[in-house]
N, C-alpha and C positions, 0 to 999 in steps of 0.2 A: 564673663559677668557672674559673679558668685548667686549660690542661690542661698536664701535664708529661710525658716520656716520664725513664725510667731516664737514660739519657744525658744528660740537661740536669739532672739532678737532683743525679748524681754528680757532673756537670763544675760544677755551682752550687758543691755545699757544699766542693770543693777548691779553686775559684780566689776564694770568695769569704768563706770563713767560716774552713777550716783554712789559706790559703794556700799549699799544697803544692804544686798542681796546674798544669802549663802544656798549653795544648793545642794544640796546632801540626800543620805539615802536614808531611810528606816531601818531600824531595828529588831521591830516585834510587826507582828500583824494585827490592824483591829476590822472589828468586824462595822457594819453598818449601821449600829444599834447606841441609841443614848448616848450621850457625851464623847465628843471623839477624842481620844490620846492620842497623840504621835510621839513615838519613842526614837531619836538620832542619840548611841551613846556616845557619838563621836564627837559632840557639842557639849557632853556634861565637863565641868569644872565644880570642884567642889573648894576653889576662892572664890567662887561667884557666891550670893546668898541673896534672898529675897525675890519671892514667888511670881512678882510683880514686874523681874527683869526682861521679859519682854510681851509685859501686858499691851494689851490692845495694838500688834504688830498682827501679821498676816502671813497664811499658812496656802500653799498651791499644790493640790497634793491633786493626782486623779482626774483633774479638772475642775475641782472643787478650789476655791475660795474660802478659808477656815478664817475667823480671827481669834487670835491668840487671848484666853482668858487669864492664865496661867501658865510657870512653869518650874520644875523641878529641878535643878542645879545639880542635884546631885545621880540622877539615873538620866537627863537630856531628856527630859519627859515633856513636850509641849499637852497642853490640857484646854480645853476649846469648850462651850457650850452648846456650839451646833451640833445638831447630827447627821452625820455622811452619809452621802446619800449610795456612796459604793464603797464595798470591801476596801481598806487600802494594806496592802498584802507587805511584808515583811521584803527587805530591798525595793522599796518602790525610791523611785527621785522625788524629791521637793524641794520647794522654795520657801524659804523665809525672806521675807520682806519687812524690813522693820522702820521706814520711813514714808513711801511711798504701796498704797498697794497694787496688786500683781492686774486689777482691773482700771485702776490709772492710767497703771502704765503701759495697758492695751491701748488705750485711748490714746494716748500719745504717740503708741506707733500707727496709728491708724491714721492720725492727723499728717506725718509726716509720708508715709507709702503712697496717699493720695496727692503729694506733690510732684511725685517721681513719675518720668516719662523715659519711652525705650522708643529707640527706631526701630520698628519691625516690617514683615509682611504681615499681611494681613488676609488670609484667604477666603474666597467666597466662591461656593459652588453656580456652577452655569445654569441655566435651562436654554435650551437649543432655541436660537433665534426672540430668546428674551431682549427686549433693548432699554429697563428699566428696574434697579436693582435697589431695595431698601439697605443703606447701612444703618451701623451701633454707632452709640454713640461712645464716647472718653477714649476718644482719638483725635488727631490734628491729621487731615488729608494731605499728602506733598503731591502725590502723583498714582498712575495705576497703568497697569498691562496685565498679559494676559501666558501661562503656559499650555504650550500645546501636548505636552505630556507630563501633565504635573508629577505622574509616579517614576519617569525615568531617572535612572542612577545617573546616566552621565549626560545625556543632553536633555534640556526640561524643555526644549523650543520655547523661549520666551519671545513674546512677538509684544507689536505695540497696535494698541487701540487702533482704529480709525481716528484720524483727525475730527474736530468738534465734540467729540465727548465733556461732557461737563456735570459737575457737583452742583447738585440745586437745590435749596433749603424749601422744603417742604410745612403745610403746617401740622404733619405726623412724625418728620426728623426729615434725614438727611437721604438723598437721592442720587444714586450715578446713572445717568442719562446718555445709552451709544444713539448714536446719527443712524438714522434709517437705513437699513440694507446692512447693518453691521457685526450682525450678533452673533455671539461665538455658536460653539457647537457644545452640547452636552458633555462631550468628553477632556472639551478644556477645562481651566479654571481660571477665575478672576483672579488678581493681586491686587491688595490696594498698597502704597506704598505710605506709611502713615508712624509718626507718634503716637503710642498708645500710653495709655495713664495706669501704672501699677495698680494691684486689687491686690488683696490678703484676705484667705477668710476668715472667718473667728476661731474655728481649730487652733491648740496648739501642733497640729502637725502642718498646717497651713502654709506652704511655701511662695515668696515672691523672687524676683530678680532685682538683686542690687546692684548699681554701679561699680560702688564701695563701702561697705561695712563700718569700718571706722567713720567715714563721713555721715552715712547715715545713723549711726549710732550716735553723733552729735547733734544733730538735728534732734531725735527723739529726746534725746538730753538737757536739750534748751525747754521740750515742750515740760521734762517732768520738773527740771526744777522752776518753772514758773508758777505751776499746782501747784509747788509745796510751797510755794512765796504767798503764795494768794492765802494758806490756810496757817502760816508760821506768825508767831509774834512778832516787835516790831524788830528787832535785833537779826532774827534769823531769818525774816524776811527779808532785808538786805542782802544777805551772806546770798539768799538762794537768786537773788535777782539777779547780783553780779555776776553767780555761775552760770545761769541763763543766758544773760546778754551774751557770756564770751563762748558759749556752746552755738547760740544762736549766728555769733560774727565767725565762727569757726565753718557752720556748716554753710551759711550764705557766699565764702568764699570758694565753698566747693563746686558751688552753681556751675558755674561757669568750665571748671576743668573736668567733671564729670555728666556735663550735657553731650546729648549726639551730634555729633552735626550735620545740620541742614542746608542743603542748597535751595537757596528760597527766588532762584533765577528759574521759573515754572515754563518751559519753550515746549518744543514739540503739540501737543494737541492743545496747549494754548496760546500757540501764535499767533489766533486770531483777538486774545484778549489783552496778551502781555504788550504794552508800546517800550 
């Protein structure tokens, strides 16, 4: 399962899916004082002309969100009004973003990472002769047991609850409940066996777990050109709907061959529930 951080994420679906996005390095260094410059001369053309060719586009430099007031065609000089709030040093990376901005199109990966579920373990520490353990919540519970040497290399002694154990919806959250006479030892460990719900933090170094990149990257794709339908005139709001829809029917066909699968036949400690 690939890992992605925020950063590769955003820079994916702008240089590869909306096309907006260029990411390039600086040139000169400014400091953190009055009107910010950014100098890429690797962007100047001098058949371009007019100051305004990518006015009010957007600048990711640092971690900073710039928008674009001006730029110079002829040295690759972007010229901004805001001022930065940190040094941005000579070979730094950035983004231009000239449709879509770079805090959009956070939002959009965010909308989409919160869809995402992984089968995992899930570990919870013992207390000796406990028989009543609060879980988290943004997970889906399948099943749980227990290792009798969670640190060993080659055998973990994984053993199975007592029978009766059960999941009880509390009105503080969710509860695992062993049967009296049942509780592990301190030096075990709990497992729950469980779907959990991907997080990303808001760092650009932020990493989650993908299924698949390209799939996900559709998904985030459907969310940005919808924003840009919702704010485009009526002509290009079309254009951006139809890319939507078919980003959208791209990734909802991924559902299904990138889900885990689950055995949702629940026996053993609940054979007294399951008929």
């Amino acid at each position: 399962m690939p890992v992605r951080s925020r950063l590769q994420l955003r820079q994916g679906v702008g240089t590869q899916k909306l096309r907006d996005t260029y990411v390039g390095t600086t040139t000169a260094s400014v400091g953190a004082v009055g009107s910010v410059y950014l100098i890429d001369s690797a962007v100047a053309n001098l058949a371009f002309s007019g100051e305004t060719l990518y006015a009010r586009t957007w600048l990711k430099v640092n971690g900073m969100q710039l928008m674009v007031a001006t730029f110079n065609t002829g040295s690759g000089a972007y010229v901004t009004l805001q001022t930065a709030a940190t040094a941005i040093g000579s070979g730094a990376q950035y983004e231009h973003h000239r449709k879509l901005s770079p805090a959009e199109k956070d939002r959009c990966i965010d909308g989409i990472v919160t869809r995402l579920w992984s089968r995992q373990e899930v570990p919870i520490n013992t207390v000796a002769g406990a028989l009543v353990y609060s879980l988290g919540s943004g997970f889906k519970i399948f099943g749980a047991y227990y290792l009798g040497n969670p640190a060993g290399s080659l055998d973990r002694g994984q053993g199975q609850l007592a029978p009766g154990w059960n999941i009880v919806s509390t009105a503080t959250g969710r509860e695992l409940r062993l049967v009296p006479g049942s509780g592990l030892a301190g030096s075990q460990q709990l497992i729950i066996d469980a779907q959990v719900r991907a997080t990303l933090g808001a760092a650009d170094a932020a990493t989650v777990n993908i299924p698949d990149e390209n799939w996900v990257l559709d998904g985030i794709a459907a969310r940005c050109y919808q924003s840009m339908a919702a704010d485009a005139p009526g002509q290009e709001a079309g254009k951006y709907a139809a890319l939507a829809s078919a980003y959208a029917k791209s990734f909802v066909k991924g559902i299904g061959a990138f889900r885990d699968p689950v055995d949702m036949n629940w026996r053993g400690a609940f054979d007294g529930l399951v008929v």
